[in-house]
C-alpha positions as CSV (number, residue, x, y, z in Angstrom):
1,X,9.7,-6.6,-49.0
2,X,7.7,-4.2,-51.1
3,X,4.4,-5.1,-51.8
4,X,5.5,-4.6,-55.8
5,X,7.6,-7.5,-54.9
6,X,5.4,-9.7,-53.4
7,X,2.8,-8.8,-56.0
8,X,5.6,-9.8,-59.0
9,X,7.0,-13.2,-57.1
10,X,3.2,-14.0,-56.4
11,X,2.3,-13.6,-60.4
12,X,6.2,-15.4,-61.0
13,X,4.9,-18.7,-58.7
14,X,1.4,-18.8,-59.8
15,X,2.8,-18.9,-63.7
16,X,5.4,-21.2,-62.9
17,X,2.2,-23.7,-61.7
18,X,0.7,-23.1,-64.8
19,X,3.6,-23.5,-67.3
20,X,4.2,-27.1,-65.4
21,X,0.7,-27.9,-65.9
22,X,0.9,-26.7,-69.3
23,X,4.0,-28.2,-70.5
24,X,4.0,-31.2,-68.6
25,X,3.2,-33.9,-71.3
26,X,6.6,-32.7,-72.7
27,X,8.8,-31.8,-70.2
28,X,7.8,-35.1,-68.0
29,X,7.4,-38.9,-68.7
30,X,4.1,-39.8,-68.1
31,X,2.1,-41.7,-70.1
32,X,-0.7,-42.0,-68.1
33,X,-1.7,-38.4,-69.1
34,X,-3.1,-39.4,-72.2
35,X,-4.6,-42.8,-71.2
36,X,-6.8,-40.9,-68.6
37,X,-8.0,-38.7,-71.5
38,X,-9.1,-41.7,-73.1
39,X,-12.1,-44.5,-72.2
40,X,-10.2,-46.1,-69.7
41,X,-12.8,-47.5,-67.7
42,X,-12.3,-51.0,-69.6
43,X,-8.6,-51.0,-70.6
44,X,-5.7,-52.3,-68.4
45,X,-3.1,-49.6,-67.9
46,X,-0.2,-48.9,-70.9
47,X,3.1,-50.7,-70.9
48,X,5.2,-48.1,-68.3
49,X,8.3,-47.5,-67.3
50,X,7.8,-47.8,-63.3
51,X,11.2,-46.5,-62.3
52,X,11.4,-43.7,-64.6
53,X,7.6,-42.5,-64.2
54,X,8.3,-42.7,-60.4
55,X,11.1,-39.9,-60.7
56,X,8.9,-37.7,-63.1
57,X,6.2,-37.4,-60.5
58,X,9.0,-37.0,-57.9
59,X,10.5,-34.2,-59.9
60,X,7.1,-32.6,-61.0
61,X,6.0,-32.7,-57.6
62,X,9.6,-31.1,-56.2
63,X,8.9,-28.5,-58.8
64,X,5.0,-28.0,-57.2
65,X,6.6,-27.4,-53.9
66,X,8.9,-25.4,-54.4
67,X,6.8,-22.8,-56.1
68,X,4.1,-23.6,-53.5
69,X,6.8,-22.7,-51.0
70,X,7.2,-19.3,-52.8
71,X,3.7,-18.9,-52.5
72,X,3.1,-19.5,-49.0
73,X,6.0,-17.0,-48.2
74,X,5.1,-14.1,-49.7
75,X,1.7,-14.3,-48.9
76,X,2.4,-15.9,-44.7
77,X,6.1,-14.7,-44.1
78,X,5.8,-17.4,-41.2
79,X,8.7,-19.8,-40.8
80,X,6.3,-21.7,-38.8
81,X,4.3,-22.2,-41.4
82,X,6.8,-23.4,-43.5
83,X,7.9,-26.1,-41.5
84,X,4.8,-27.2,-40.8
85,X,3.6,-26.9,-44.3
86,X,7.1,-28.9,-45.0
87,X,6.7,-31.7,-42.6
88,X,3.4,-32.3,-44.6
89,X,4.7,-31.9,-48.0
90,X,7.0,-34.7,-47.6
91,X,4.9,-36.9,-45.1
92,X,2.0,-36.8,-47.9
93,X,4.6,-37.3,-51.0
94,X,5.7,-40.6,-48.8
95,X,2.4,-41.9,-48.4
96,X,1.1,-41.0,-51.8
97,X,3.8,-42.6,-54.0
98,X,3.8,-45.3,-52.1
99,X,0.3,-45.6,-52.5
100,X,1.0,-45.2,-56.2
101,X,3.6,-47.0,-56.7
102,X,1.1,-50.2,-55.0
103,X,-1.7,-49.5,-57.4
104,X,0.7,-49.4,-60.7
105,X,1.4,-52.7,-60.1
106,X,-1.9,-54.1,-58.9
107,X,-4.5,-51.9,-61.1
108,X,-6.6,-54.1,-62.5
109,X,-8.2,-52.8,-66.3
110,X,-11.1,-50.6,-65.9
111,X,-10.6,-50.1,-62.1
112,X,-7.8,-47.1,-61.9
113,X,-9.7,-44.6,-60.5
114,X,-8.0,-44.0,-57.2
115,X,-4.5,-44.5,-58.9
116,X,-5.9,-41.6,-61.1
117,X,-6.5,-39.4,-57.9
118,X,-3.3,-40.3,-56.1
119,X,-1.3,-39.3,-59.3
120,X,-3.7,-36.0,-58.9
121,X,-2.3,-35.3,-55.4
122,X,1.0,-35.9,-56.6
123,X,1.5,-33.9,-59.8
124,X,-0.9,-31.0,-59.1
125,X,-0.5,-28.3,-56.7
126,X,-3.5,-29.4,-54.6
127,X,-2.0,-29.3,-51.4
128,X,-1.5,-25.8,-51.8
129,X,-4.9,-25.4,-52.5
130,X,-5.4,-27.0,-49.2
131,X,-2.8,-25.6,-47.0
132,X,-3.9,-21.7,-47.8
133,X,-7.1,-21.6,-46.6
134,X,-5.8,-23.6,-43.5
135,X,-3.5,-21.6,-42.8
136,X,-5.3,-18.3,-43.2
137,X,-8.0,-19.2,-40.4
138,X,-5.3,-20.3,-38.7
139,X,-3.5,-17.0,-38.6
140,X,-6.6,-15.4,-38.0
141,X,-8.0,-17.0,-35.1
C-alpha cells in the first residue's frame, strides 16, 4: 500500500471518529448526552429506554471499532495486533456494558459519576487512544 493511501484511509478513519462524535446526539438514542451537560450532580437519571439505549452504545461502539481497526492497520499492518487488540475490544465492551447496564438501574440521583465514565469508555474511541501508544513501544522494543 502507497503511503498516499495510508495517508488518505488514515484522514478517512480519523473523520469518521469525528463525524460520530459530532453527529451522535442525532444519529443515536441517548439521552444521557444532554443530562450530563446539565447540573446533574443532584438529579436522578431521565426516564430511559434501557433496551434501546443498550443497542445505541452497542452500535456506536461497533462503529468506534471498526474505524479504530482501520486505524490500527494502516498505521501497524500486524495481524497480531489486531487480534490482540480484538480479543480486548470485545473483552472490555463485555465488562463495560455490563457494568453499565448495573449502574442504569441502580444510580442513585446525584451520584452517576462512574456510569458517566463507563458510558465514556463505551461511546468514545478511548481505547484506541490507549492501544496506540501500547502497541508502538511494543513494536519497538
Amino acid at each position: 500500500m502507497s503511503r498516499a493511501m495510508q495517508i488518505i484511509l488514515l484522514v478517512l478513519a480519523v473523520s469518521g471518529l469525528i463525524l460520530i462524535r459530532q453527529f451522535a446526539g442525532d444519529i443515536f438514542y441517548d439521552p444521557l448526552i444532554e443530562f450530563f451537560k446539565t447540573d446533574h450532580s443532584t438529579q436522578p437519571l431521565p426516564e430511559l429506554m434501557t433496551g434501546k439505549l443498550l443497542l445505541h452504545i452497542t452500535i456506536r461502539y461497533f462503529f468506534n471499532t471498526v474505524l479504530s481497526f482501520l486505524v490500527l492497520w494502516v498505521i501497524f499492518k500486524s495481524r497480531s495486533i489486531l487480534k490482540l487488540a480484538l480479543f480486548l475490544y470485545i473483552t472490555l465492551f463485555l465488562i463495560f456494558v455490563i457494568a453499565f447496564a448495573v449502574m442504569l438501574n441502580t444510580s442513585e440521583a446525584g451520584n452517576h459519576m462512574a456510569l458517566f465514565y463507563v458510558r465514556r469508555f463505551l461511546i468514545q474511541p478511548l481505547f484506541l487512544l490507549l492501544l496506540l501508544p501500547a502497541f508502538y513501544f511494543h513494536k519497538r522494543s
